[in-house]
N, CA, C and O atoms as a Maestro MAE file, in Angstrom:
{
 s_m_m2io_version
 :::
 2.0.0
}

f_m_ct {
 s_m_title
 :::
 protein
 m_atom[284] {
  # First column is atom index #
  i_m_mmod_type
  r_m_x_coord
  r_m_y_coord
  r_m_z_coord
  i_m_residue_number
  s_m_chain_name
  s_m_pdb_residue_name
  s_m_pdb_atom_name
  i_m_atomic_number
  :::
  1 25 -37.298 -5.828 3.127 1 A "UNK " " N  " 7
  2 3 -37.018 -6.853 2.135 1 A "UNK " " CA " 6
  3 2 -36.616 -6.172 0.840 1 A "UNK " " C  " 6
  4 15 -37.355 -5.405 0.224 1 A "UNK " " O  " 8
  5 25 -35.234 -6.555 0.431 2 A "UNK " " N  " 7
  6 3 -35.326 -6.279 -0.830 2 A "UNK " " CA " 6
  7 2 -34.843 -7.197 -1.855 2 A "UNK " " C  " 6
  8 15 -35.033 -8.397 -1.658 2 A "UNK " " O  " 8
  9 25 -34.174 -6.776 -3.050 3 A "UNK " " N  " 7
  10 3 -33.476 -8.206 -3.716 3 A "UNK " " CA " 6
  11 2 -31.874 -7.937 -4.021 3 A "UNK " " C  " 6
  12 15 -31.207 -6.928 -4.249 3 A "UNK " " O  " 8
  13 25 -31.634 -9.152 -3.925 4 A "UNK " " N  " 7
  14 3 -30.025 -9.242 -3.821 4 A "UNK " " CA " 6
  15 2 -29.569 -8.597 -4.787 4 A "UNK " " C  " 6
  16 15 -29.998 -9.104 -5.823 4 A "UNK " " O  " 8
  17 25 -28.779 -7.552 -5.032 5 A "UNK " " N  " 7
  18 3 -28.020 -7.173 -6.744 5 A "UNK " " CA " 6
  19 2 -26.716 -7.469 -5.862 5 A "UNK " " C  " 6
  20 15 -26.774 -7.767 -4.668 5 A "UNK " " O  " 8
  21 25 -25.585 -7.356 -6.567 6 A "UNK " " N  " 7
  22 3 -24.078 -6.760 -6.525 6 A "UNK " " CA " 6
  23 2 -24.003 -5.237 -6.437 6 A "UNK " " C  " 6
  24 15 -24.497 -4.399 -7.191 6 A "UNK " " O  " 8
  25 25 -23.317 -5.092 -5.410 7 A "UNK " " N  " 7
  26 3 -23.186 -3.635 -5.811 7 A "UNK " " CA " 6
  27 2 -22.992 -2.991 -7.262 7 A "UNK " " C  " 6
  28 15 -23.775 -2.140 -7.685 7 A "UNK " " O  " 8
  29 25 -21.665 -3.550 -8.148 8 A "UNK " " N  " 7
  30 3 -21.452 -3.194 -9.106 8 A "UNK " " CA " 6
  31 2 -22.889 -3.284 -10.392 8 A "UNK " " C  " 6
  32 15 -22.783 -3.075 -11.600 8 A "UNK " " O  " 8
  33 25 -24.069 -3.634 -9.671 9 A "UNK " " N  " 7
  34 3 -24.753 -3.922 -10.989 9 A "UNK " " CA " 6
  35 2 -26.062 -2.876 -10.505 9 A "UNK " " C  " 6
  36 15 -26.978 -2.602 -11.281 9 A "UNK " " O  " 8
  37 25 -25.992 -2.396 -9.224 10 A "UNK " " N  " 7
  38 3 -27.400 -1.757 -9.179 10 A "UNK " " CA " 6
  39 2 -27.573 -0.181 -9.777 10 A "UNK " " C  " 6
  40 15 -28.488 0.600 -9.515 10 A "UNK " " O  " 8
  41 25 -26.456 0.033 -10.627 11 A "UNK " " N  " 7
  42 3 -27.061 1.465 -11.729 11 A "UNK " " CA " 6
  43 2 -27.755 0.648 -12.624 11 A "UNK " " C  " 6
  44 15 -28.628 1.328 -13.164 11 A "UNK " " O  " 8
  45 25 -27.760 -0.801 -13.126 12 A "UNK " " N  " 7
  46 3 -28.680 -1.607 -13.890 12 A "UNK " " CA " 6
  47 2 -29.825 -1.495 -13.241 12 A "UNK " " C  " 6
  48 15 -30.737 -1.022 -13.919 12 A "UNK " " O  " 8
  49 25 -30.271 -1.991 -11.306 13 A "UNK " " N  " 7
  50 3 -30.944 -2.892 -11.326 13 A "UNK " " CA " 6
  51 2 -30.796 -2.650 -9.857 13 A "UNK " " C  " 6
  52 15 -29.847 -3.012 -9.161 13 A "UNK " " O  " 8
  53 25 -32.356 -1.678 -9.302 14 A "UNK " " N  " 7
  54 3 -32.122 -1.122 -8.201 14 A "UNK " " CA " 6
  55 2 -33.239 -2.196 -7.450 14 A "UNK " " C  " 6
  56 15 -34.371 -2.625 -7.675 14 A "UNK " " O  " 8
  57 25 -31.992 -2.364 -6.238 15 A "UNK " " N  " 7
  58 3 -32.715 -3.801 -5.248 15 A "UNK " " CA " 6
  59 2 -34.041 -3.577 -4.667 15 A "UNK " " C  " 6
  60 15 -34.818 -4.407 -4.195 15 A "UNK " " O  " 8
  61 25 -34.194 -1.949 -4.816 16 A "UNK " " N  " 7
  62 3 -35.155 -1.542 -3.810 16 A "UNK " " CA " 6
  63 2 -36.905 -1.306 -4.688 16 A "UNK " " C  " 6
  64 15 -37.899 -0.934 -4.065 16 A "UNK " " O  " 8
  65 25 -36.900 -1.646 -6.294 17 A "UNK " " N  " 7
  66 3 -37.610 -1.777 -7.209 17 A "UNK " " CA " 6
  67 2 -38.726 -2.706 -7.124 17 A "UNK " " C  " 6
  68 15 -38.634 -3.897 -7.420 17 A "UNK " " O  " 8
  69 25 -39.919 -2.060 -6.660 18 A "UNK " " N  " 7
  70 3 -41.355 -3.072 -6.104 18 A "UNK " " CA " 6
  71 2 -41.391 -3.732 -7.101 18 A "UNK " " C  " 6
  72 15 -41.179 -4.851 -6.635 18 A "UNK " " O  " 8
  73 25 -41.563 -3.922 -8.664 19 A "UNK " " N  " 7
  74 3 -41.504 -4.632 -9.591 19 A "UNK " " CA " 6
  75 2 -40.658 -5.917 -9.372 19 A "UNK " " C  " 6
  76 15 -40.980 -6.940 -9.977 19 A "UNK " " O  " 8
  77 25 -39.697 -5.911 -8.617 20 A "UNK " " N  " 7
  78 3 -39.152 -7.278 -8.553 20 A "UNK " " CA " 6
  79 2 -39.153 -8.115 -7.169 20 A "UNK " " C  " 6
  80 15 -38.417 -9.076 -6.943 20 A "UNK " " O  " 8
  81 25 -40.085 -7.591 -6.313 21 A "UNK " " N  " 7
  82 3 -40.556 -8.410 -4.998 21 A "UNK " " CA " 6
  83 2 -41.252 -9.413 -4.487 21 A "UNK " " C  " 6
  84 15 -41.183 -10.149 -3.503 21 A "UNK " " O  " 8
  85 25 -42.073 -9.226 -5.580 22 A "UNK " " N  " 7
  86 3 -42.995 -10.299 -5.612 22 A "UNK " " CA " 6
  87 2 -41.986 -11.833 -6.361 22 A "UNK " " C  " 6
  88 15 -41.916 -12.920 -5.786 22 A "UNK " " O  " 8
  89 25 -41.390 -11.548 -7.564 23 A "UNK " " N  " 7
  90 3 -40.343 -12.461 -8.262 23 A "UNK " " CA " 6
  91 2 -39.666 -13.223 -7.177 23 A "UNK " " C  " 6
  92 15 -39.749 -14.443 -7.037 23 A "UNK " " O  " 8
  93 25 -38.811 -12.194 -6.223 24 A "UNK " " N  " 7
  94 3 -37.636 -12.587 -5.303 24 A "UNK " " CA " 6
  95 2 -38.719 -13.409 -4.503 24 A "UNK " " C  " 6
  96 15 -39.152 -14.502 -4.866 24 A "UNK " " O  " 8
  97 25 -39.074 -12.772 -3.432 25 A "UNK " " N  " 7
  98 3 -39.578 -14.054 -2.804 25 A "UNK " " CA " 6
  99 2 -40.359 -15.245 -3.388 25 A "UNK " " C  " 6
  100 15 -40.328 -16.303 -2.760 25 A "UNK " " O  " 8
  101 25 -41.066 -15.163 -4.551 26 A "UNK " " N  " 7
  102 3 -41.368 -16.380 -5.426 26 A "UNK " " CA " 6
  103 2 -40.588 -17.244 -5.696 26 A "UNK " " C  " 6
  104 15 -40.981 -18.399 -5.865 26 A "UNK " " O  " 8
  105 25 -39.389 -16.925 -5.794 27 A "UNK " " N  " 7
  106 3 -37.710 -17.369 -6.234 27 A "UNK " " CA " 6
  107 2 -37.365 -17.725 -4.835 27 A "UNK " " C  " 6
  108 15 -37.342 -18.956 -4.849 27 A "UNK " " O  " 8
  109 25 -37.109 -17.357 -3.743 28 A "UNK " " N  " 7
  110 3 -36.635 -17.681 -2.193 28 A "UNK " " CA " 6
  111 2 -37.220 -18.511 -2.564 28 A "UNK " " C  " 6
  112 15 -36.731 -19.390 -3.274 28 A "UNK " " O  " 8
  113 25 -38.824 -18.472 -2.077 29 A "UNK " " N  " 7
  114 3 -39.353 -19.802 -1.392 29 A "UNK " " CA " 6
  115 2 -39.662 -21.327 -1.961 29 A "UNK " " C  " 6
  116 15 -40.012 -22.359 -1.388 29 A "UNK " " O  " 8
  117 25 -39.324 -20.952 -3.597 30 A "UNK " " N  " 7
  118 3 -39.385 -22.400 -4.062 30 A "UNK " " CA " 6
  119 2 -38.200 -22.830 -3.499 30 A "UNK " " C  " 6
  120 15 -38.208 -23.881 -2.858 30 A "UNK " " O  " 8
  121 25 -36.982 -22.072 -3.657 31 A "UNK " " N  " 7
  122 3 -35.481 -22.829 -3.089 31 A "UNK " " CA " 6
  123 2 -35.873 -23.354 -2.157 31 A "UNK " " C  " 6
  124 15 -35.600 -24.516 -1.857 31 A "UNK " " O  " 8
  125 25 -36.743 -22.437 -1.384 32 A "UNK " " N  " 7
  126 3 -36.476 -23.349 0.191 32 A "UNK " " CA " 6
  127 2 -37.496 -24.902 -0.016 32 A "UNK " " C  " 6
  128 15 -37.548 -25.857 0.759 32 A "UNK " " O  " 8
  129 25 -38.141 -24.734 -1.179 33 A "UNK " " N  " 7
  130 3 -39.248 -25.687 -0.858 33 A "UNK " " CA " 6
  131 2 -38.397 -27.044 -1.381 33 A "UNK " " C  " 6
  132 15 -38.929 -28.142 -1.213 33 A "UNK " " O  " 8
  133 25 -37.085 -26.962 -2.009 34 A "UNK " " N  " 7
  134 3 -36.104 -27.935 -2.656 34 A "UNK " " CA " 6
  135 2 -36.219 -27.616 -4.598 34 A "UNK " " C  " 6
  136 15 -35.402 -28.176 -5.328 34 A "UNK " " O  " 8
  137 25 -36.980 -26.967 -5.014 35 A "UNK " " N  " 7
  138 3 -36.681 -26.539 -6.435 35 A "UNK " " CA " 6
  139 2 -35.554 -26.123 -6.750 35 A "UNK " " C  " 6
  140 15 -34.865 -25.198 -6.320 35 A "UNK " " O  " 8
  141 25 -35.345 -27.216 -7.897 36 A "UNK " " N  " 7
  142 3 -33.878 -26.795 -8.557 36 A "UNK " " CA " 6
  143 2 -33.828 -25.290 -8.803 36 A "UNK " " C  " 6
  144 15 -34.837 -24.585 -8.787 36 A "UNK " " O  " 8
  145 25 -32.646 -24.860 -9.023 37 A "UNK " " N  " 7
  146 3 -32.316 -23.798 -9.586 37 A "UNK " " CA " 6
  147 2 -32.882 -23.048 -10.827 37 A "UNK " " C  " 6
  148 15 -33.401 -21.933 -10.891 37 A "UNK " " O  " 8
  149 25 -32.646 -23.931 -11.753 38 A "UNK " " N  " 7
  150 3 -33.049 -23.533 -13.419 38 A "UNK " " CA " 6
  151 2 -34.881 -23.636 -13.362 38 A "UNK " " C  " 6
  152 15 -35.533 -22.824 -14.018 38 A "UNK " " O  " 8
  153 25 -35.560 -24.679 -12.541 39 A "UNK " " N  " 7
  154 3 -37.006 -24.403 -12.488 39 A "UNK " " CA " 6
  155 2 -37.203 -23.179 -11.790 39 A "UNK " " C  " 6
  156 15 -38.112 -22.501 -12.270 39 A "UNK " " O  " 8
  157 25 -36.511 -22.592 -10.601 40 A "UNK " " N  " 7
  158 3 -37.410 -21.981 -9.585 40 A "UNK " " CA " 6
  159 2 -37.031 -20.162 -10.783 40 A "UNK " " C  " 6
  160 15 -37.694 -19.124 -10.801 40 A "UNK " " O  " 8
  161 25 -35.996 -20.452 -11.420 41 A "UNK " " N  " 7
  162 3 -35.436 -19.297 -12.135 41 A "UNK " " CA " 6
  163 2 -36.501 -19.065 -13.776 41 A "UNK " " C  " 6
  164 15 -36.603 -18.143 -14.586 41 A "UNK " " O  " 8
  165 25 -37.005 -20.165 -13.672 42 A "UNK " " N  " 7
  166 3 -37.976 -19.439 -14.657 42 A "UNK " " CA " 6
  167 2 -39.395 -19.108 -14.420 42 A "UNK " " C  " 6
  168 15 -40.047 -18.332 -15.118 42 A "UNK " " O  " 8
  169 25 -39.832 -19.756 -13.378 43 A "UNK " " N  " 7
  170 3 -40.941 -19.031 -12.709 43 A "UNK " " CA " 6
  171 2 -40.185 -17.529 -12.174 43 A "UNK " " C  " 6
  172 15 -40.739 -16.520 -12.612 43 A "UNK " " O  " 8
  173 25 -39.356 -17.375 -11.556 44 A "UNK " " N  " 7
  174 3 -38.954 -15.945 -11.310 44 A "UNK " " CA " 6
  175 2 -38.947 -14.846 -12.756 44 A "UNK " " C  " 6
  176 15 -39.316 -13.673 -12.705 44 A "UNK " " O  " 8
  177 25 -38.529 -15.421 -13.779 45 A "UNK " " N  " 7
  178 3 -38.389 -15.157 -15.075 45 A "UNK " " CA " 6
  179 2 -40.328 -14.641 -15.248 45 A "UNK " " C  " 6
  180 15 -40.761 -13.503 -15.427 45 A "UNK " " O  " 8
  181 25 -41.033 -15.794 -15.126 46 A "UNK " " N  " 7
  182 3 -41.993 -15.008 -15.653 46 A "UNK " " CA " 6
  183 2 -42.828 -14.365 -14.803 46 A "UNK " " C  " 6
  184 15 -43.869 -13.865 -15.227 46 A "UNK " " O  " 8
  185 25 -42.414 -14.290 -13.277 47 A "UNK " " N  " 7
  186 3 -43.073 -13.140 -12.542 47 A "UNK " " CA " 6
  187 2 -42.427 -11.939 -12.929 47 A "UNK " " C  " 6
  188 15 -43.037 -10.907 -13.207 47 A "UNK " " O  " 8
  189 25 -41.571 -12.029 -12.941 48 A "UNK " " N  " 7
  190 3 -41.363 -10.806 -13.670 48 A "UNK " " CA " 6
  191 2 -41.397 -10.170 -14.545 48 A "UNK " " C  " 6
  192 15 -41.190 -8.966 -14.397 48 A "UNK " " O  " 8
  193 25 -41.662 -10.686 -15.781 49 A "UNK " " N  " 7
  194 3 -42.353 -10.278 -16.506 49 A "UNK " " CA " 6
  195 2 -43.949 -10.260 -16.416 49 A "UNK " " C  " 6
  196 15 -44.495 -9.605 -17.304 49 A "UNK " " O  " 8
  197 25 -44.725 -10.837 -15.542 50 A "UNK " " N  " 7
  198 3 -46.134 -10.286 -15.302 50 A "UNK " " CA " 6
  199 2 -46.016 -8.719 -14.760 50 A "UNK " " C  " 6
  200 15 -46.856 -7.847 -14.982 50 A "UNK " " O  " 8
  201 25 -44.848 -8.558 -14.036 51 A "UNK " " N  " 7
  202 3 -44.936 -7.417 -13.035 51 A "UNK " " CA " 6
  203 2 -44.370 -6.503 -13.980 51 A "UNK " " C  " 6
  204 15 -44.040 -5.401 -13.541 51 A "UNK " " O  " 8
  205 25 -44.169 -6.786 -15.378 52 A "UNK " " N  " 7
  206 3 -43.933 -5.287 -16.378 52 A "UNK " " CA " 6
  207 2 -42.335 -5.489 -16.563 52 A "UNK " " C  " 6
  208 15 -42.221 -4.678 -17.481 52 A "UNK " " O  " 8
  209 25 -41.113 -5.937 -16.384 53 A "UNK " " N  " 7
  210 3 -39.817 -5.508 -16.464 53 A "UNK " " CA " 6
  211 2 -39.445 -5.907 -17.451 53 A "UNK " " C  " 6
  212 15 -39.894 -7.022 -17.714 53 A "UNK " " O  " 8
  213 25 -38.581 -5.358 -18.397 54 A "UNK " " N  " 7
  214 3 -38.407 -5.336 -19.683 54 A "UNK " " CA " 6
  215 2 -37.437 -7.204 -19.695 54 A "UNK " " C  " 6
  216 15 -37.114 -8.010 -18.822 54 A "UNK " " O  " 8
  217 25 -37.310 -7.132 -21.214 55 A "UNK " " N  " 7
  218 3 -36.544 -8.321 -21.268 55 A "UNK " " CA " 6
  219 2 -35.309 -8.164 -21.802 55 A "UNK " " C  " 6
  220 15 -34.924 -8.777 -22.798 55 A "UNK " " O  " 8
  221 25 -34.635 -7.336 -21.163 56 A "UNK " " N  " 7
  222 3 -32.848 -7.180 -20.765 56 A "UNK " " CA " 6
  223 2 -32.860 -7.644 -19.221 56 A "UNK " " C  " 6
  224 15 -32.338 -8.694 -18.846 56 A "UNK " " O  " 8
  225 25 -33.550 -6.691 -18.330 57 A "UNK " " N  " 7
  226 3 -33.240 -6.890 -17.325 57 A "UNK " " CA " 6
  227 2 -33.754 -8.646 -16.460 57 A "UNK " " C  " 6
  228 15 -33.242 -9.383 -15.618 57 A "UNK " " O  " 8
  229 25 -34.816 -8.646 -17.160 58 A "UNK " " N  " 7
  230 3 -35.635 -10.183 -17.111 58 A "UNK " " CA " 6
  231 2 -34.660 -11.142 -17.371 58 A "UNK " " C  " 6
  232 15 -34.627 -12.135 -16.644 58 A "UNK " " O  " 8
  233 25 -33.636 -10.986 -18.536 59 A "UNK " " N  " 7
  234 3 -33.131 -11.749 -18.754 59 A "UNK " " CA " 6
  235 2 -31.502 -11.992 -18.149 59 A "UNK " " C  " 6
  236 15 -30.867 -13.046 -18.190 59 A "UNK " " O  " 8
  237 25 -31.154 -10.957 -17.707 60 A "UNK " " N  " 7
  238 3 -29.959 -10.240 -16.741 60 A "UNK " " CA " 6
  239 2 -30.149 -10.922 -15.408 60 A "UNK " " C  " 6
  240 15 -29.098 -11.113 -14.796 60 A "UNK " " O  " 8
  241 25 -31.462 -11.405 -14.718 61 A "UNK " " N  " 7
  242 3 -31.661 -11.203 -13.669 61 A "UNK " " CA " 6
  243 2 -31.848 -12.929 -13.566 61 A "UNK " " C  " 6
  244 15 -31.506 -13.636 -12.619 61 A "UNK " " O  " 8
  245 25 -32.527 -13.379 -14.905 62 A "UNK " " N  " 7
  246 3 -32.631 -14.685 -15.082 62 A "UNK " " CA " 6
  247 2 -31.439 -15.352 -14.395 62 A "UNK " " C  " 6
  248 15 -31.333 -15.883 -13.290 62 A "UNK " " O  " 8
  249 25 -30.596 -15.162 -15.373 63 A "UNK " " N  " 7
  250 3 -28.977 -15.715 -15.658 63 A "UNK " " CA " 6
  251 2 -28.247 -15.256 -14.269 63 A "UNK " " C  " 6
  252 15 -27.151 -15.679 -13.902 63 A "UNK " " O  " 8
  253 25 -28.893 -14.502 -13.705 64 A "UNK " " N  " 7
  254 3 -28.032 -14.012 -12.053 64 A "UNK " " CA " 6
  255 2 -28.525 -15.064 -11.045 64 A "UNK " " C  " 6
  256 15 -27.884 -15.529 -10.102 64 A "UNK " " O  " 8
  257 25 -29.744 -15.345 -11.408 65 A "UNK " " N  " 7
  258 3 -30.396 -16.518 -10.272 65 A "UNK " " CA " 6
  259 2 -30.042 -17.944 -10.846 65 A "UNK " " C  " 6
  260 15 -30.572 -18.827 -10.173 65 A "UNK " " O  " 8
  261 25 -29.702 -18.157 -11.326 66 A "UNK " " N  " 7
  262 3 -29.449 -19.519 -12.227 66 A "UNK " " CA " 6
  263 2 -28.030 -19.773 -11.914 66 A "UNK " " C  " 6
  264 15 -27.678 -20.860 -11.457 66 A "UNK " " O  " 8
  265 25 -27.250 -18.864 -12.130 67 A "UNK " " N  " 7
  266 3 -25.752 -18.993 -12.383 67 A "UNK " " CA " 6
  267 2 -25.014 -18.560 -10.902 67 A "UNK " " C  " 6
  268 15 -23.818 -18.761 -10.688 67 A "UNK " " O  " 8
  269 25 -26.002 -17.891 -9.863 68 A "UNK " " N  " 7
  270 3 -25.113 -17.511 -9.095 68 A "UNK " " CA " 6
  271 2 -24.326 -18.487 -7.763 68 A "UNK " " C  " 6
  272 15 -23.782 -17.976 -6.784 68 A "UNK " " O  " 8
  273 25 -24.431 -19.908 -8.016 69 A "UNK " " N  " 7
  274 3 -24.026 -20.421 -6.671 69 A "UNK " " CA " 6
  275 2 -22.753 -21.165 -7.829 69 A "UNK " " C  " 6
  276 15 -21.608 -21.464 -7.489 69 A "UNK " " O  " 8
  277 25 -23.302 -21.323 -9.118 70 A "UNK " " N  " 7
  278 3 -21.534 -21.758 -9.958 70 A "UNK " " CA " 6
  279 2 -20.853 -20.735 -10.515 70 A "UNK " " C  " 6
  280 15 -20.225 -20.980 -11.544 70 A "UNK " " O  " 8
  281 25 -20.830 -19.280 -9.918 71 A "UNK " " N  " 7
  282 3 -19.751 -18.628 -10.292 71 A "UNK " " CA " 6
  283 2 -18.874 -18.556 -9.338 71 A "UNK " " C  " 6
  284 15 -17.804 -17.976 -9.525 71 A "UNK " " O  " 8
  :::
 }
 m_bond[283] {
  # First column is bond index #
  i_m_from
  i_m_to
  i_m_order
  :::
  1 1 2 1
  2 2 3 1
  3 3 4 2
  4 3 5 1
  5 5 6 1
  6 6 7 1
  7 7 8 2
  8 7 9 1
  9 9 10 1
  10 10 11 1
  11 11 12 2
  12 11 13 1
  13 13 14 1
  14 14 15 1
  15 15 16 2
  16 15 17 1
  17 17 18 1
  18 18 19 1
  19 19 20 2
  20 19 21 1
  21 21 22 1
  22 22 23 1
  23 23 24 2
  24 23 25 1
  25 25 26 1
  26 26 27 1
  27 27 28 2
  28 27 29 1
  29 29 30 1
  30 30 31 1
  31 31 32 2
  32 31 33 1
  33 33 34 1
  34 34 35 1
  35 35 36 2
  36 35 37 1
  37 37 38 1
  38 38 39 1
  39 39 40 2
  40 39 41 1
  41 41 42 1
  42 42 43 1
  43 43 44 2
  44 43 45 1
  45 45 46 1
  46 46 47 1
  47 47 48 2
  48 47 49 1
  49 49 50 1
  50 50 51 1
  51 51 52 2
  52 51 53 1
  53 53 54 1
  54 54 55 1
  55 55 56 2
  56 55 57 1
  57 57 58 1
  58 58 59 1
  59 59 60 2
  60 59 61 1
  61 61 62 1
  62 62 63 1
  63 63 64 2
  64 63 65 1
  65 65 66 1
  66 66 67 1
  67 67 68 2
  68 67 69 1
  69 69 70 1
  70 70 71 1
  71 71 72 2
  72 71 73 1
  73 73 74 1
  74 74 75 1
  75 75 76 2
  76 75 77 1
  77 77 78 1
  78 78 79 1
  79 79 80 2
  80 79 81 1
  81 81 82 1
  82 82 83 1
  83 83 84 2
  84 83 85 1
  85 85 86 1
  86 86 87 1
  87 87 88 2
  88 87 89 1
  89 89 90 1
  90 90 91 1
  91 91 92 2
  92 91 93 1
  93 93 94 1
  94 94 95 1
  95 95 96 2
  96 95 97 1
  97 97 98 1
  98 98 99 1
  99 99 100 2
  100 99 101 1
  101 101 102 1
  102 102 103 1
  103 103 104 2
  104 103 105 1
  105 105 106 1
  106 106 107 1
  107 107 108 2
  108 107 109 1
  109 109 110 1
  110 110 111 1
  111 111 112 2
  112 111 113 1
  113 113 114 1
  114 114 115 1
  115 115 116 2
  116 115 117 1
  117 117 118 1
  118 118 119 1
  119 119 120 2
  120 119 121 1
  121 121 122 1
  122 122 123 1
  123 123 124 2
  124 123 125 1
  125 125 126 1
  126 126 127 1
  127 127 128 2
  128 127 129 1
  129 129 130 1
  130 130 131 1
  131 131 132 2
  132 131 133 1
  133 133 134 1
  134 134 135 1
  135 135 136 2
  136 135 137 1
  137 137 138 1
  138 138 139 1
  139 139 140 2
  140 139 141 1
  141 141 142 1
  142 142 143 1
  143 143 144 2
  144 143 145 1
  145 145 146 1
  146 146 147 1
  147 147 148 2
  148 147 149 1
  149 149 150 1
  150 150 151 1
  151 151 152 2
  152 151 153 1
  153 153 154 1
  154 154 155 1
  155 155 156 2
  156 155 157 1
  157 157 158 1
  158 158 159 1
  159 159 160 2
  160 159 161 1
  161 161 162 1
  162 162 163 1
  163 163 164 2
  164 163 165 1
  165 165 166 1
  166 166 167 1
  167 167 168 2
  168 167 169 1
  169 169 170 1
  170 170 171 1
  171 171 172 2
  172 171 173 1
  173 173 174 1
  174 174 175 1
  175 175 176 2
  176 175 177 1
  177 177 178 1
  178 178 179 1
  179 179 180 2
  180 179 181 1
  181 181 182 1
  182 182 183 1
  183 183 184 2
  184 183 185 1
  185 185 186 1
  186 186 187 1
  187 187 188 2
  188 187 189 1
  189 189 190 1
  190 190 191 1
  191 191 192 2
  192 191 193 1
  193 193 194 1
  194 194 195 1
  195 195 196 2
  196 195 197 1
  197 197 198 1
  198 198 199 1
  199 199 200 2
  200 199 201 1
  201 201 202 1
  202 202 203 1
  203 203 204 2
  204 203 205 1
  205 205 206 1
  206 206 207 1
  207 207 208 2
  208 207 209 1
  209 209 210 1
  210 210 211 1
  211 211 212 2
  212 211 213 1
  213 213 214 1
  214 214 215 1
  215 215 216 2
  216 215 217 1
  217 217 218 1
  218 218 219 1
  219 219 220 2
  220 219 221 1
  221 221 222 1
  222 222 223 1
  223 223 224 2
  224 223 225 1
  225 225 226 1
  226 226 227 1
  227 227 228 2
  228 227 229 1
  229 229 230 1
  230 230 231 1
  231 231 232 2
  232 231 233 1
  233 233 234 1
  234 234 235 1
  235 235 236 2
  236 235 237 1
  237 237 238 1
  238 238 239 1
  239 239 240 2
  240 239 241 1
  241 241 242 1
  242 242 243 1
  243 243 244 2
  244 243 245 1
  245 245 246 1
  246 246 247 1
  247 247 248 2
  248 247 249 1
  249 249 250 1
  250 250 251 1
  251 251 252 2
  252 251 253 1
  253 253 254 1
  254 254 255 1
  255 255 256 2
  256 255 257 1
  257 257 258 1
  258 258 259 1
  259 259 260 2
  260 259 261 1
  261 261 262 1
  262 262 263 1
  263 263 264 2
  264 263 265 1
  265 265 266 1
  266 266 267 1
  267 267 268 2
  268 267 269 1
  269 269 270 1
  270 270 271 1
  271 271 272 2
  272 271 273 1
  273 273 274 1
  274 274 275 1
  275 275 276 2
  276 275 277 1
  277 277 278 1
  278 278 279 1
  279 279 280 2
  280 279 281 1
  281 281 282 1
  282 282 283 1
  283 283 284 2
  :::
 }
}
């Protein structure tokens, strides 16, 4: 299991980073549970920041889960 990046973004934001595993699947499984987007993206928002990750990438990562099915 890891978490989705773009290739072009993982010198930011390496998929394979235990700090953001717990987030991702917190983030999967509300989707699956029917949580909107913008809710399930700020609970991901603040698991990740429980789990220590600064707030560039917190906020980088926010805006990637939020925005990524209307780009």
């Amino acid at each position: 299991f890891d978490v989705s990046v773009p290739r072009g973004l993982r010198w930011l934001i390496d998929p394979h980073d235990s700090r953001y595993l717990k987030a991702a699947a917190l983030h999967d499984e509300l989707l699956a549970r029917g949580w909107d987007r913008v809710t399930a993206g700020a609970v991901f928002h603040e698991a990740l920041r429980a789990d220590g990750v600064g707030p560039f990438k917190r906020l980088a990562m926010l805006l990637a889960v939020i925005l990524w099915r209307w780009s």
